[in-house]
C-alpha positions as CSV (number, residue, x, y, z in Angstrom):
1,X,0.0,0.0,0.0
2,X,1.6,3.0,-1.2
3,X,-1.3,5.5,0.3
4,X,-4.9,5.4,1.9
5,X,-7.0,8.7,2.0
6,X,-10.1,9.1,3.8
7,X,-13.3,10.7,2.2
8,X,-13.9,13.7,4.6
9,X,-17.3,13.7,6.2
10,X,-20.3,11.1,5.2
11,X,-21.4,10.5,1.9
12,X,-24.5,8.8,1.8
13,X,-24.7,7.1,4.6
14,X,-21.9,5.9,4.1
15,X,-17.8,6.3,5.4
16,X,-15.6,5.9,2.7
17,X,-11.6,5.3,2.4
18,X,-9.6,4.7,-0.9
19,X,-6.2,2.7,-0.7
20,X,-3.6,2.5,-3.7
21,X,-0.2,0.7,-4.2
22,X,2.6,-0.5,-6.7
23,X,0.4,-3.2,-8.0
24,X,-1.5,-0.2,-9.9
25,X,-4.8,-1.0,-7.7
26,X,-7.1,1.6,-6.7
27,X,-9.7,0.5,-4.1
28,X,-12.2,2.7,-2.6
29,X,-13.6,0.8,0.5
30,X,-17.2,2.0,1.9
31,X,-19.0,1.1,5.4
32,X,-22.7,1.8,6.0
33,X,-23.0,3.7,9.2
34,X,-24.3,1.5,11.7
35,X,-22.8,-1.3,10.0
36,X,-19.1,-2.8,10.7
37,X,-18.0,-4.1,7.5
38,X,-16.3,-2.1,5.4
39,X,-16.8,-3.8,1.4
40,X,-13.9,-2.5,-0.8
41,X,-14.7,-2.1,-4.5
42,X,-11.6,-2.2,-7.3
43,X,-11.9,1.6,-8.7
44,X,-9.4,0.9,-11.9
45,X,-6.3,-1.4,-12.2
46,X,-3.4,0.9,-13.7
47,X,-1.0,0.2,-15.7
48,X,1.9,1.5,-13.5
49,X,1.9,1.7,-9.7
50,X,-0.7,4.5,-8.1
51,X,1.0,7.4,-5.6
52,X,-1.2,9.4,-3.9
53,X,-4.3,9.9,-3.7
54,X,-6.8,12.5,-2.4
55,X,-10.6,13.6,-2.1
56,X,-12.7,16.6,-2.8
57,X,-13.9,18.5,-0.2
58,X,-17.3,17.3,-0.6
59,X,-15.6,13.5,-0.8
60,X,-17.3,12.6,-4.4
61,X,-14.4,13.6,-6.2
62,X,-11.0,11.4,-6.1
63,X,-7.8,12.1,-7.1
64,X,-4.9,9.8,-8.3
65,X,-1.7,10.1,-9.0
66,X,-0.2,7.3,-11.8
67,X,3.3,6.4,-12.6
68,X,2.0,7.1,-15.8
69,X,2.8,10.6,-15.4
70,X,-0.9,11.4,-15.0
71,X,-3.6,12.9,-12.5
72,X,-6.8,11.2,-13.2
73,X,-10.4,12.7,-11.4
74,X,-12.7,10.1,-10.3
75,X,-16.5,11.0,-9.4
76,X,-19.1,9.0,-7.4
77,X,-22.5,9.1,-9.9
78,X,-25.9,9.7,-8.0
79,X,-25.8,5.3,-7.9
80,X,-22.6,5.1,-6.0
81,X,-20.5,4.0,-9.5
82,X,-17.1,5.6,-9.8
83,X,-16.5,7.1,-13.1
84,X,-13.4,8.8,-14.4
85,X,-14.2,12.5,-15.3
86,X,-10.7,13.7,-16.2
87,X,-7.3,13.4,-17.1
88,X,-4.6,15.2,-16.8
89,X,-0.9,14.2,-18.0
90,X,2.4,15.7,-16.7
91,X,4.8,17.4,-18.8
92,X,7.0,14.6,-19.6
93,X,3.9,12.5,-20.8
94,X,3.2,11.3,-25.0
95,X,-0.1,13.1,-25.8
């Protein structure tokens, strides 16, 4: 596990947390309130290993950071689906 950021505040009823390592995984992990099991959820499988990550404010937005020398944007849709919204490449990356 190369980072794990938490989703600020409660979206949905629910607590979410998103982990990412050198295997290029990206899970976001989500736990009902009253409930105590969290259910984690394979957002994408990149091609290099994942960085960092990090949430929106509002905790439907989440950033990640690619050894593909990219930012990509991840948002929850109104049925809890994760759906990439944009991308953006670093200098040093082919367009």
């Amino acid at each position: 596990v190369r980072d794990v950021a938490w989703a600020p505040g409660i979206v949905g009823k629910e607590m979410m947390v998103a982990s990412c390592g050198e295997d290029g995984c990206v899970i976001v992990w989500k736990r009902r309130i009253g409930e105590g099991v969290w259910v984690p959820t394979l957002l994408n499988r990149f091609e290099s290993p994942v960085w960092r990550l990090s949430w929106s404010i509002t905790g439907n937005v989440l950033a990640v950071s690619s050894g593909e020398g990219e930012v990509t944007l991840w948002k929850q849709m109104l049925n809890g689906v994760f759906k990439r919204v944009s991308t953006v490449e670093g200098e040093g990356a082919d367009a």
